[in-house]
FIKEKE-821244 format. One record per residue: residue number from 1; residue in one letter; x, y, z of N, C-alpha, C in turn. Coordinates in steps of 0.001 Angstrom, whole numbers. Example, Ala and Ser with C-alpha at 12.3 -4.5 7.8 and 13.67 -1.06 7.14 Angstrom:
2
i:aa:n.east:n.north:n.up:ca.east:ca.north:ca.up:c.east:c.north:c.up
1:a:13190:-5690:7800:12300:-4500:7800:13200:-3300:7800
2:s:12850:-2250:7080:13670:-1060:7140:12900:30:7870
***
This chain:
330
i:aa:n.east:n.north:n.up:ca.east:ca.north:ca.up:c.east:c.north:c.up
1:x:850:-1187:0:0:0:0:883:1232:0
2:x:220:2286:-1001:1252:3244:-817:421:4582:-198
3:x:1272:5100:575:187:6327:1632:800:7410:671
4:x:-422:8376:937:-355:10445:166:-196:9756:-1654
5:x:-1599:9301:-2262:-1436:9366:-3530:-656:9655:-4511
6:x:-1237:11620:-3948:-1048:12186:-4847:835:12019:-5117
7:x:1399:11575:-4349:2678:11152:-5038:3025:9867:-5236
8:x:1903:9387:-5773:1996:7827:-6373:3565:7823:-7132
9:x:2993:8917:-8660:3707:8971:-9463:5498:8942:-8577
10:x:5318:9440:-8359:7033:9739:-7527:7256:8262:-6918
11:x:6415:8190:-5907:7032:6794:-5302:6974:6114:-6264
12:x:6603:5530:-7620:6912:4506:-8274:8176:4267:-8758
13:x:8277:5477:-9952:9680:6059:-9999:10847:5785:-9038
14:x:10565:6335:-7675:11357:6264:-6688:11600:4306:-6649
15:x:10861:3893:-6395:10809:1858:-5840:11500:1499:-6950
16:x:11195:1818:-8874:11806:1295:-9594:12951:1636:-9548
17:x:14044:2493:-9227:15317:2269:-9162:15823:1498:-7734
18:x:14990:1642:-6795:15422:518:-5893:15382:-925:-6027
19:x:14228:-1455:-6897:14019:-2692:-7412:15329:-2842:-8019
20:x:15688:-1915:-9121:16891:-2544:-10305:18214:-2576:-9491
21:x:18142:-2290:-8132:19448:-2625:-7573:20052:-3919:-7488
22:x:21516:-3733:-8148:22172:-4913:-7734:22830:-5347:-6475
23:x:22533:-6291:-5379:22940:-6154:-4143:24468:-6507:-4004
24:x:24881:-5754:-3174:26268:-5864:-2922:26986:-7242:-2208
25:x:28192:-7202:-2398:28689:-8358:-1592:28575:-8917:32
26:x:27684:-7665:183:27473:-8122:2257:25971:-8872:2363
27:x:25052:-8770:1423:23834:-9467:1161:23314:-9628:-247
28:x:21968:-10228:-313:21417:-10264:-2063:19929:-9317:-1495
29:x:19816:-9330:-309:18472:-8882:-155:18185:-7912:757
30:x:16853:-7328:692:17156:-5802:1402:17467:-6388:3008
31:x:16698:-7581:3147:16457:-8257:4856:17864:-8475:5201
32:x:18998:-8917:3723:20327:-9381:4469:21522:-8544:3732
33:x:21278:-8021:2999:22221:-7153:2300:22236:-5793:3073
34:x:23618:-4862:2891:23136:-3411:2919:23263:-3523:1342
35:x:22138:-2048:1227:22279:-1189:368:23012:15:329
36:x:23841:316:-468:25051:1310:-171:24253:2327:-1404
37:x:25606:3442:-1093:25488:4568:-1816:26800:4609:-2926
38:x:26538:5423:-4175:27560:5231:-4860:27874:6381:-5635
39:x:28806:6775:-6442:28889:7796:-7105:28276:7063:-8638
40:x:27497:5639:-8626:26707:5495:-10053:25395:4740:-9428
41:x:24547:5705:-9892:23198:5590:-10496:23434:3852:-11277
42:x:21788:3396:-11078:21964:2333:-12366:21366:3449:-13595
43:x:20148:2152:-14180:20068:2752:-15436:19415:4173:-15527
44:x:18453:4631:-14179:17765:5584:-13695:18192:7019:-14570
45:x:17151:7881:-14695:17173:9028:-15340:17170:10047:-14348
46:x:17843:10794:-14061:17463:11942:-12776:16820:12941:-13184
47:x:16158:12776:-14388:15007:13577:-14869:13528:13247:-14921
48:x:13855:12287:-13997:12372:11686:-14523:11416:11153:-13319
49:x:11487:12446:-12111:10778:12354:-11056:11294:11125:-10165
50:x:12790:10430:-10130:12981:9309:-9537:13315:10040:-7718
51:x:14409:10626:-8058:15708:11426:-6787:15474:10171:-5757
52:x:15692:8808:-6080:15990:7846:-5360:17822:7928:-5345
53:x:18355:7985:-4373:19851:7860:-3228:20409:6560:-4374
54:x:21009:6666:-4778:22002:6088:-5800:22441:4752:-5004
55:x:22249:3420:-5436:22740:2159:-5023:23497:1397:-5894
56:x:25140:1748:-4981:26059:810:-6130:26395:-577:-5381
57:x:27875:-367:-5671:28587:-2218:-5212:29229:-1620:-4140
58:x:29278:-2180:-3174:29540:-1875:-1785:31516:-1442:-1524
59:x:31941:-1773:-2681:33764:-1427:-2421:33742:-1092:-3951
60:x:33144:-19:-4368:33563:425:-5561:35165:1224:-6115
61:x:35327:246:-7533:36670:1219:-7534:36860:2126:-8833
62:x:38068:2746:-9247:37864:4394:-9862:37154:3776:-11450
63:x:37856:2323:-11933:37570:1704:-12740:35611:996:-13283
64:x:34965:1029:-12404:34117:683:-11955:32899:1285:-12650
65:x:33065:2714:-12864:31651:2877:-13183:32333:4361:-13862
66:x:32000:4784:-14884:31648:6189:-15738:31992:7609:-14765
67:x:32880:7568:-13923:33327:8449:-13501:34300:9436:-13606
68:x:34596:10254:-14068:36221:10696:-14421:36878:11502:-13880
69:x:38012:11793:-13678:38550:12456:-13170:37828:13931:-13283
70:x:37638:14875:-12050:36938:16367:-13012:37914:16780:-13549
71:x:37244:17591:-14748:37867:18583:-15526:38118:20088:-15065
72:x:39604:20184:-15162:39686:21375:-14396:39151:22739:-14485
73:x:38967:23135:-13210:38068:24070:-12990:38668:25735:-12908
74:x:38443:26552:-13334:38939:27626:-12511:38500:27864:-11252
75:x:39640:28856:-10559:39072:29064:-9259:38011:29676:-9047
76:x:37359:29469:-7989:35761:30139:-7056:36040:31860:-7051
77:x:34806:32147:-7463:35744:34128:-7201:36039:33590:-5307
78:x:36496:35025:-4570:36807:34890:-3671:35483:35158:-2843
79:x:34807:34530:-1447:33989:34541:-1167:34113:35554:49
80:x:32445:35890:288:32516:37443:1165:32136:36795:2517
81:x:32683:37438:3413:31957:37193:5155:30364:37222:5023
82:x:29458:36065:6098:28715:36543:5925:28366:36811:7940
83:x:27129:37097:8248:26955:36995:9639:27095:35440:10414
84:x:27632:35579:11962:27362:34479:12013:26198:33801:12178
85:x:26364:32278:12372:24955:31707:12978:25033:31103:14215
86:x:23275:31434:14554:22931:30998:15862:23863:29455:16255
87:x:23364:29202:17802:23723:28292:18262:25220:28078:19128
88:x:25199:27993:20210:26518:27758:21302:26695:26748:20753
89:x:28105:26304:21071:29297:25655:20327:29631:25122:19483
90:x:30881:24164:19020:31137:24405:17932:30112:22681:17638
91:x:29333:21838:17842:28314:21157:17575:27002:21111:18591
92:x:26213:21891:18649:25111:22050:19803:24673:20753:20512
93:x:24497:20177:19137:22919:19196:19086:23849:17767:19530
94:x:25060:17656:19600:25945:16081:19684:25376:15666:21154
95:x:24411:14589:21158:24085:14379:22142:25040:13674:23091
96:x:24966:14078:24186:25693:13635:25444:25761:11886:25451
97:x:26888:11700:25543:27215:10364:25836:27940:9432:24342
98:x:27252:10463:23397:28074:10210:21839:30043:9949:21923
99:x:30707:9157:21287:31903:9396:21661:32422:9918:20064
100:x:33454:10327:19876:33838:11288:18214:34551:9473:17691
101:x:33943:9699:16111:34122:8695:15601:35232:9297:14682
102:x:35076:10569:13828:36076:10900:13199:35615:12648:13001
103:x:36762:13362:12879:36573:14961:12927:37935:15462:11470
104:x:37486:15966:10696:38201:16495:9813:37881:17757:9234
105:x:39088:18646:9114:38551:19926:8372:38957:20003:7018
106:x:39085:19184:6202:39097:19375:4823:40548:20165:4419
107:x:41814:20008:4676:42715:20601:4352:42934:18832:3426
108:x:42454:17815:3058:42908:16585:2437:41329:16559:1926
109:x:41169:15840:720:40306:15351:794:39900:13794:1204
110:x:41118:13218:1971:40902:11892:2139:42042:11270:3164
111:x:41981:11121:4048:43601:10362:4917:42216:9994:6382
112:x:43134:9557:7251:42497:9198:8829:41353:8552:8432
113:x:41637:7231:7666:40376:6659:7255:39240:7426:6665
114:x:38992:8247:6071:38361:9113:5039:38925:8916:3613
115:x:37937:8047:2479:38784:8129:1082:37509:8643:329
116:x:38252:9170:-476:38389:9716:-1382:38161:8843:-2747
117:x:37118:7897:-3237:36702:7053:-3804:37625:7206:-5159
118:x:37089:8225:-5509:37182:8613:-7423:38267:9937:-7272
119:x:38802:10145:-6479:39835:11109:-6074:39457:12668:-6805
120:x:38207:12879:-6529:37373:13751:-7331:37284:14819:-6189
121:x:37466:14985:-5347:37413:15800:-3870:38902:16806:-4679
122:x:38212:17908:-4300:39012:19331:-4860:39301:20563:-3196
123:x:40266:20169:-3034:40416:21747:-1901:40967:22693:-2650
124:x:40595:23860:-1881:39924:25443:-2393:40358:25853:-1173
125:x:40771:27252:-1256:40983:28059:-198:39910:28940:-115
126:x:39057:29394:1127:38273:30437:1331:38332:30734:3101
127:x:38716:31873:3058:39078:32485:4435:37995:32790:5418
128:x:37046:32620:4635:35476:32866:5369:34691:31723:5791
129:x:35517:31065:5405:34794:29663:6240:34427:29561:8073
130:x:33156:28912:8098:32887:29362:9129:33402:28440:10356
131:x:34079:27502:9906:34885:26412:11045:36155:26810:11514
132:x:36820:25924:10052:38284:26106:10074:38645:26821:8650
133:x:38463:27561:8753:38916:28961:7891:39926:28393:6985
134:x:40577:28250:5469:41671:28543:5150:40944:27175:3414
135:x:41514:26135:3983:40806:25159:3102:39523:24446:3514
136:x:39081:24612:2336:37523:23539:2181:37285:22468:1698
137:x:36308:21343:1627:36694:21086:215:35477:21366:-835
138:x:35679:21190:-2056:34369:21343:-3138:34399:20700:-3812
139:x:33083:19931:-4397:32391:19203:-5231:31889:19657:-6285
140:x:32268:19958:-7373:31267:20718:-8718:31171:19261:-9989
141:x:29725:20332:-10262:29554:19513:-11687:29283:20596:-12705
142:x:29960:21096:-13518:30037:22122:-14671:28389:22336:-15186
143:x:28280:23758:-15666:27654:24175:-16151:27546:23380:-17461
144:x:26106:22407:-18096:26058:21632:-19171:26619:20203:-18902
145:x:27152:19746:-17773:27495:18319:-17694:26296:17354:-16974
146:x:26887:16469:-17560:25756:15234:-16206:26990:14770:-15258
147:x:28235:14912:-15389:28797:13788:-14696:29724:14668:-13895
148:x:30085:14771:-12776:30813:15277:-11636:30493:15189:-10000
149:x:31150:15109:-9123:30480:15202:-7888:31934:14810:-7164
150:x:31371:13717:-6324:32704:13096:-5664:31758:12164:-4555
151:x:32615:10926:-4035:32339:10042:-3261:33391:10118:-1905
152:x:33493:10222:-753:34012:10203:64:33358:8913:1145
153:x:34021:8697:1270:33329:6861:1908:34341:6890:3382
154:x:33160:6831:4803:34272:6586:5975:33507:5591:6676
155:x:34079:4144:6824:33461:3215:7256:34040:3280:9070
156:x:32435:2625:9871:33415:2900:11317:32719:1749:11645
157:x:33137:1472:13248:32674:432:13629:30969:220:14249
158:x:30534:-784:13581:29200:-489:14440:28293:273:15300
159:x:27608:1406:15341:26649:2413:16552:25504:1815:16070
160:x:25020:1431:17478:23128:1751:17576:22785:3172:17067
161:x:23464:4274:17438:23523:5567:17733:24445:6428:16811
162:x:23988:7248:15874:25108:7974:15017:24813:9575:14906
163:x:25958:10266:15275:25290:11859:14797:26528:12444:13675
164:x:25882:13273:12925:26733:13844:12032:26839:15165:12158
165:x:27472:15882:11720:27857:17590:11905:28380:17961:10729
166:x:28192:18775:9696:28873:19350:8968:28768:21240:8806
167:x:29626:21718:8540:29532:23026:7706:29283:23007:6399
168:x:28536:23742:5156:28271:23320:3825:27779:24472:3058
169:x:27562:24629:2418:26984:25863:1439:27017:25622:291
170:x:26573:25846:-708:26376:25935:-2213:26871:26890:-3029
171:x:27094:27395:-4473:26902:28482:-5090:25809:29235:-5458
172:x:25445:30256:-5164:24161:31054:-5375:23738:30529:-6354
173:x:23893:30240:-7930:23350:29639:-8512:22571:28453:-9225
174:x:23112:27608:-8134:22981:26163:-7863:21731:26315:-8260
175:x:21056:25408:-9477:19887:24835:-9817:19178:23933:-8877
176:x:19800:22443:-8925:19071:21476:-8758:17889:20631:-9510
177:x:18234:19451:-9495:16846:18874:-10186:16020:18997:-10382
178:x:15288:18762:-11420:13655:19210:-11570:12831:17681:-10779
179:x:13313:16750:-10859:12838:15888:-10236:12918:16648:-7881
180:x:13697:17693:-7975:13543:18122:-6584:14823:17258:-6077
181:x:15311:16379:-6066:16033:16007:-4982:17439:15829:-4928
182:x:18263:15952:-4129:19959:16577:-4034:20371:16122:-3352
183:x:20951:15254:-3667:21677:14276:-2413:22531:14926:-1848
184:x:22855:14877:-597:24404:15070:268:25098:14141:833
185:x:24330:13484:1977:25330:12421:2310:24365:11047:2844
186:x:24726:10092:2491:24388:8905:3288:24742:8217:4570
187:x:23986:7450:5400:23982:6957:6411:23324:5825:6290
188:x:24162:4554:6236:23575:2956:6357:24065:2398:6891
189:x:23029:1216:6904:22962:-314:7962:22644:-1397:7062
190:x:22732:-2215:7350:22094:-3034:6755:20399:-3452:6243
191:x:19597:-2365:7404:18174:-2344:6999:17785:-1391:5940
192:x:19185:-279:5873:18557:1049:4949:19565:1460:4371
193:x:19287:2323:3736:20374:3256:2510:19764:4492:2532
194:x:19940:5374:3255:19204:6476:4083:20347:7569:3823
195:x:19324:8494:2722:20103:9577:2588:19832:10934:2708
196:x:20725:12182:3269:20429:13336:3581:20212:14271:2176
197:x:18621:14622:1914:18544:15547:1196:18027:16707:844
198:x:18624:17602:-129:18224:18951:-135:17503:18898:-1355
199:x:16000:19534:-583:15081:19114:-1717:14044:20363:-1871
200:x:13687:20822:-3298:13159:21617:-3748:13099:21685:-4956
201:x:12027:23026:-5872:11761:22999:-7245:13789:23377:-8016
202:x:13661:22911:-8958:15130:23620:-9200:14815:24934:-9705
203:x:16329:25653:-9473:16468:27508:-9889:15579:27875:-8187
204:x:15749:27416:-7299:14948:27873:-5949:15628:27761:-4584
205:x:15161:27731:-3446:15429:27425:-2562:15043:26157:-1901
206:x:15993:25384:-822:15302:24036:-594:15113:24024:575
207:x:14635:22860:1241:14409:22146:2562:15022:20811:2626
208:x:15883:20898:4017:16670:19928:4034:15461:19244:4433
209:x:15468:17501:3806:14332:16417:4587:15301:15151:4804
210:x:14746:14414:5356:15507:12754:5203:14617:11719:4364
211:x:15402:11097:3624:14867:10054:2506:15369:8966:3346
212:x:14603:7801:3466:14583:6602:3926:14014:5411:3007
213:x:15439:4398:2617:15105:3187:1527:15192:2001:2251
214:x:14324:1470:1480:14709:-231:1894:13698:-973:740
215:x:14501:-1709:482:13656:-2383:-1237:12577:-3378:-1084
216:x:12034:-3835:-1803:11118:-4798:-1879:10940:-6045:-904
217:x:10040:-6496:-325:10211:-6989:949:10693:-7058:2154
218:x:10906:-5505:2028:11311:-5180:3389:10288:-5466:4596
219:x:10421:-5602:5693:9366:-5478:7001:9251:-4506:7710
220:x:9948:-3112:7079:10329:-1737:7770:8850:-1217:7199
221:x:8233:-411:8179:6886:633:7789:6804:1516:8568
222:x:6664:2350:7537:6401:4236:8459:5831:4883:7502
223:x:4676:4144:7149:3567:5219:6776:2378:5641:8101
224:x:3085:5277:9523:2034:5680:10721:2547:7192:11216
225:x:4139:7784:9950:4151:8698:10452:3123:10234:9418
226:x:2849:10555:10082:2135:11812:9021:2823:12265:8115
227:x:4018:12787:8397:5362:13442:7467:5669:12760:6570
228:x:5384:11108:6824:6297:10191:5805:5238:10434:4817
229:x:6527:10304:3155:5186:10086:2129:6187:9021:1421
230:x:5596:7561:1000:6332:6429:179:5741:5277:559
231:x:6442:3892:498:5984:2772:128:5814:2472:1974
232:x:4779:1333:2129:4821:1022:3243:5281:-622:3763
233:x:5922:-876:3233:6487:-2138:3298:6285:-3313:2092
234:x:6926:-4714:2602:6594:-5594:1736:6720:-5364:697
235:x:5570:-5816:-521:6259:-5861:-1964:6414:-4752:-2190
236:x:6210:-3401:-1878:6335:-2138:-2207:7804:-1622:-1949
237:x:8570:-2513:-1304:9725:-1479:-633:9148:-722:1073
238:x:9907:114:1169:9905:783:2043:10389:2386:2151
239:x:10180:3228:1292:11003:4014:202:10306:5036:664
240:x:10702:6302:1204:9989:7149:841:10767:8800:1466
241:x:10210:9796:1670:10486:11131:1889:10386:11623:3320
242:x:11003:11956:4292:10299:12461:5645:10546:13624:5726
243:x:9485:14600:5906:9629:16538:5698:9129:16556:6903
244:x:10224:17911:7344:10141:18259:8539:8794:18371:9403
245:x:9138:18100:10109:7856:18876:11252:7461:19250:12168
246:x:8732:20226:12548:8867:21355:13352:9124:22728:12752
247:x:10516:22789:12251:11071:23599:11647:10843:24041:9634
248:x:11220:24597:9177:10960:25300:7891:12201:24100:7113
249:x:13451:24453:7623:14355:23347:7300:15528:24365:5827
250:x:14607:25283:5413:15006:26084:4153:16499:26624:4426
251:x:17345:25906:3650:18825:26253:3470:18978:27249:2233
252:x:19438:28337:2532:19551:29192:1233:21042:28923:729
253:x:20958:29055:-756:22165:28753:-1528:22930:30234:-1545
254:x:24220:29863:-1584:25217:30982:-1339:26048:31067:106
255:x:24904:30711:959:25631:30744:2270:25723:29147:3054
256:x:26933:29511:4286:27377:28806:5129:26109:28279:5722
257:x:25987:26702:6154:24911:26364:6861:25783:25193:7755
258:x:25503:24899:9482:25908:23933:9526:24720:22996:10036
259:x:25049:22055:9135:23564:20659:8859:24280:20049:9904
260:x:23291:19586:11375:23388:18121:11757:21976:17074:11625
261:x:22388:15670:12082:21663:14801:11696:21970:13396:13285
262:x:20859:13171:14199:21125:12059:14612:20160:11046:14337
263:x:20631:9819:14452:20103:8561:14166:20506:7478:14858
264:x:18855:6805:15256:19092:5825:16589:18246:4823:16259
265:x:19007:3422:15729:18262:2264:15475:16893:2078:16006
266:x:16108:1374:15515:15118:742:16677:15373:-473:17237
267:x:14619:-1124:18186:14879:-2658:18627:14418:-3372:17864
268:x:13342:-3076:17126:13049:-4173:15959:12822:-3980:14799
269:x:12452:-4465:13573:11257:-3472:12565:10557:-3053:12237
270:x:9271:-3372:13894:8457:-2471:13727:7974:-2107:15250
271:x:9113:-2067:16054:9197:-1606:17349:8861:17:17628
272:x:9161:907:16535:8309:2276:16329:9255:3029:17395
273:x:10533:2544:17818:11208:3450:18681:12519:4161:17773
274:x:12363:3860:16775:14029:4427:16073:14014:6072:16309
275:x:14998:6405:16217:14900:8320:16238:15824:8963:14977
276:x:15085:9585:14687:15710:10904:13485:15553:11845:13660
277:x:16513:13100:14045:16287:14341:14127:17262:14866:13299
278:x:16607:16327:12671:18564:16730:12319:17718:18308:12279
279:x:19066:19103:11947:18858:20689:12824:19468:21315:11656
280:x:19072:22403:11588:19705:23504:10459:20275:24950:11480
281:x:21460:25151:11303:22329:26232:12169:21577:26443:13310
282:x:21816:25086:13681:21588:25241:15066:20042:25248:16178
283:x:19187:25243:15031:17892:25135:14919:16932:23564:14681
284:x:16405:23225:15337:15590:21931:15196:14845:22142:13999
285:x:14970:21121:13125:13778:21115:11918:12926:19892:11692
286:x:13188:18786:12615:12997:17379:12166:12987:16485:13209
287:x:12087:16358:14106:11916:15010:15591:11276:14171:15132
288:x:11622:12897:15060:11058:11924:15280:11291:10692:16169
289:x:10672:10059:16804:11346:9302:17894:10383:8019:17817
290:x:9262:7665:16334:8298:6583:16623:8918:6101:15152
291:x:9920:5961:14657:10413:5392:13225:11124:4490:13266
292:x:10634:3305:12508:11491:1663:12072:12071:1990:11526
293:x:13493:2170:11717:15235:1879:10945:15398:907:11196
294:x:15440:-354:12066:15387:-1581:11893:16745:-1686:12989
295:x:16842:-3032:13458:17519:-3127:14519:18855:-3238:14169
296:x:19483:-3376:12780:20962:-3457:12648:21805:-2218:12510
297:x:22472:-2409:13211:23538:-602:13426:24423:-411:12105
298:x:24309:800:12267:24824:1887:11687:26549:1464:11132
299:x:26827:1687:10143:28724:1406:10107:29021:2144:8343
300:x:28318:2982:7843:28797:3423:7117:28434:5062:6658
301:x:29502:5948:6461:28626:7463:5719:29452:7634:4683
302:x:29034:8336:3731:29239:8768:2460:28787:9627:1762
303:x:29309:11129:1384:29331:12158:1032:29179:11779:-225
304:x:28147:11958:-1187:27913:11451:-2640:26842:12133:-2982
305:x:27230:13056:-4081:25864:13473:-4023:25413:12748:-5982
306:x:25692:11781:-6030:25591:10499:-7010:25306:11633:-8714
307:x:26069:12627:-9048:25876:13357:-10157:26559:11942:-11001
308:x:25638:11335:-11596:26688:10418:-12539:25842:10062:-13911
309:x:26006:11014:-14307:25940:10709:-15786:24248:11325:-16447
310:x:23561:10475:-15331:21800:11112:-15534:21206:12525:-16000
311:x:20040:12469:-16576:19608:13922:-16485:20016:14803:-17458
312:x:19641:15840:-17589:20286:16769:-18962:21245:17457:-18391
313:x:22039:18216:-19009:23204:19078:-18154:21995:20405:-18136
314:x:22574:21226:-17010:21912:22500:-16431:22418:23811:-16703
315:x:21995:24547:-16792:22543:26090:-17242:24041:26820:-16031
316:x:24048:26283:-14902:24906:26739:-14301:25600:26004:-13909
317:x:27102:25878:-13438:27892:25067:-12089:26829:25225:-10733
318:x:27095:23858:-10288:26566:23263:-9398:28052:22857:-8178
319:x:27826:23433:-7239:29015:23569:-6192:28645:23590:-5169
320:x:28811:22524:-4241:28992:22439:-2673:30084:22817:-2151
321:x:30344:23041:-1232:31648:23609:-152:31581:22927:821
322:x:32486:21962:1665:32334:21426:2917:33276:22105:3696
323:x:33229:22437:5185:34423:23172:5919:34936:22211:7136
324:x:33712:21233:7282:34124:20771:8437:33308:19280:8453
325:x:33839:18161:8561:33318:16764:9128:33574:16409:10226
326:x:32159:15954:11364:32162:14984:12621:31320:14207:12525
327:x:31788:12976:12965:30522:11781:12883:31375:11267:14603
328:x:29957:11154:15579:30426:10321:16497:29138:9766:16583
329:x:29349:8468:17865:28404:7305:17887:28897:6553:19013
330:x:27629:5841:19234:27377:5107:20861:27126:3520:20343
***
């Protein structure tokens, strides 16, 4: 059964690229496999109302899939101060008792167990960064291309419990999909392939939401939450969109934002205790504390925002900025 109709069309779209997934070497099925994230799309069109979280082969290499080295870029003009943002310290929301799994400010795009998949991670100097000032790193996909981005893959050991922290911003002109959806980063287990995205009309402004997958016969369901809109289990998958519902969530392009995100298994798959929250500078946009993520922990994130190949090319460069990575976990 699929809940909120009127986006039938979408969730179908959305399930058929989860169906055509090929499962990776840790399972064949959504119940025993994870589903990972990848810098390739299968055959999927990112024009065509899917913005389903990209599922590749779980140890992908540079050889592997239609990726290429980027083509060099000129530099970013130089970027202006802007005000700061709300919120005491330098991660508000890291809940107490979390221990730091890994902290990097982007002067590499890849060392301390952080790689650098497709070695597509570009540092940039900008002095206005709102962390650690000096280098960043950036992700572009050219004005008129389909293919650019970058994969950053940091595997850790097992959490029930995971929070993330980043600094991030865009270029003012940043389009985005007409299908609406923009990947940033993933967070999986073996029950899901759960990815953070920035979602809106393209040429606009977005709202950060969380997308939550799990393929065809899954036993995961959260259509009991109001917010959720997608498949509700079983032959449908488990696929769908969760929009805020507290906060506005609206990240404007051009400026510094720092996105967090926590996530807390449930005891079972349909124990209704899992938790998802995540915060925009410092601000709550997103509680939930009655959601099946399913009882297997957490052990992988990945910065991908899966530009690979899909879709028509767009009238402008498309550019993220990262200043700062923390992921800790219980």
């Amino acid at each position: 059964m699929i809940k909120n109709t009127k986006n039938l069309f979408f969730i179908i779209a959305l399930g058929l690229i989860v169906s055509s997934y090929n499962a990776c070497s840790k399972f064949q099925t959504v119940n025993t496999e994870a589903i990972v994230p990848s810098s390739s799309l299968e055959s999927s069109n990112e024009d065509s109302q899917t913005g389903n979280p990209a599922l590749p082969n779980p140890v992908p290499t540079p050889g592997s899939v239609q990726n290429p080295s980027p083509t060099p870029n000129p530099q970013p003009p130089v970027p202006s101060p802007q005000p700061p943002i709300s919120g005491s310290g330098a991660w508000p929301n890291e809940p107490i008792g979390l221990s730091a799994l890994f902290d990097w400010s982007f002067n590499a795009s890849s060392g301390n167990g952080l790689v650098d998949v497709y070695k597509a991670g570009r540092i940039v100097n900008d002095p206005y960064a709102p962390f650690s000032p000096g280098n960043v790193l950036e992700v572009r996909k050219p004005a008129g291309a389909t293919l650019g981005g970058a994969q950053l893959d940091y595997y850790f050991p097992d959490r029930n419990e995971v929070y993330v922290g980043m600094w991030w911003k865009t270029n003012a002109e940043f389009d985005g999909y007409l299908h609406q959806g923009n990947k940033l980063f993933f967070v999986i287990s073996n029950d899901s392939n759960s990815v953070f995205y920035w979602y809106g009309p393209s040429g606009s402004e977005k709202k950060l939401i969380f997308v939550f997958q799990a393929g065809a016969g899954s036993a995961l369901n959260n259509c009991h939450i109001p917010q959720f809109q997608g498949a509700c289990g079983g032959a449908d998958g488990a696929t769908g969109l969760l929009f805020p519902n507290i906060g506005d969530g609206t990240a404007i392009r051009g400026q510094w934002h720092r996105i967090e995100l926590y996530l807390r298994r449930s005891a079972t798959a349909s124990s209704r205790d899992g938790i998802i929250r995540w915060w925009l500078d410092g601000k709550i946009v997103g509680d939930f504390s009655n959601v099946n993520l399913g009882p297997n922990p957490f052990y992988w994130y990945s910065l991908n925002q899966a530009w690979d190949g899909t879709g028509a090319g767009y009238q402008h460069d498309w550019i993220h900025w990262f200043d700062h990575l923390r992921i800790s976990g219980k």
